[in-house]
N, C-alpha and C positions, 0 to 999 in steps of 0.2 A: 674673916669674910665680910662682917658690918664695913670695915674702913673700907677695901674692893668699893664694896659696893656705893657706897658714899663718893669715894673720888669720881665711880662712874656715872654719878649723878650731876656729878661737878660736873664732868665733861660732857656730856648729855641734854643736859638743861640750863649752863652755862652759871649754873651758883655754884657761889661760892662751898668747897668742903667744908671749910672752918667753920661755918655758920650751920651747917647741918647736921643734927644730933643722931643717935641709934633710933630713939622716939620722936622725931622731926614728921608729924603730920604733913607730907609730902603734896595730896594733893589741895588738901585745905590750906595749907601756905603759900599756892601756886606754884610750887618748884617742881613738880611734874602734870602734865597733862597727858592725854591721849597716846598723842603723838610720841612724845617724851617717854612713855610706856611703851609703845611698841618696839623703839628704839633701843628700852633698856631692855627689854625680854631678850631681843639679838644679843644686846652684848652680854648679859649673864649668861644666854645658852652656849655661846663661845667663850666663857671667861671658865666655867664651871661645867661644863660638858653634861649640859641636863638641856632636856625638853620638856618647855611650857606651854601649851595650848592658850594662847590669851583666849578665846570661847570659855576655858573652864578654869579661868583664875578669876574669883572674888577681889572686889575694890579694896578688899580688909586684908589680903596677902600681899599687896602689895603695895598696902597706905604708909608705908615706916618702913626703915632700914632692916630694923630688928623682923619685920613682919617676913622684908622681900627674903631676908637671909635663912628664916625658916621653913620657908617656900621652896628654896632652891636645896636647901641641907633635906627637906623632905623627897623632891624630885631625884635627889642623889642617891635616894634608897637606904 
């Protein structure tokens, strides 16, 4: 699920996968913003068949790969 999630970041925010770790502090190294988020929310809800409220997602669930893929492995039930 981490690599998904990683490539979707690539495509998303236009960095590079290679460069971005499971632990890659996502918004502190600029490679997602806002925007970039609400973005990846859509396409995790459609990659992973979960719904996520951005209102009640914490900056900390979805600062890291490892963080968003726990997010989403929880929203799976």
């Amino acid at each position: 699920m981490e690599e998904q999630i990683i490539a979707m970041l690539g495509d998303i925010c236009g960095a590079d996968p290679g460069e971005i770790q499971p632990d890659t502090a996502l918004f502190d190294e600029g490679i997602l913003d806002s925007f970039g988020l609400v973005q990846l929310i859509v396409a995790l809800e459609e990659a992973f068949g979960v719904a996520l409220d951005p209102a009640e997602l914490e900056r900390a669930q979805m600062a890291t790969p490892d963080a968003i893929a726990a997010t989403v492995r929880a929203a799976q039930g």
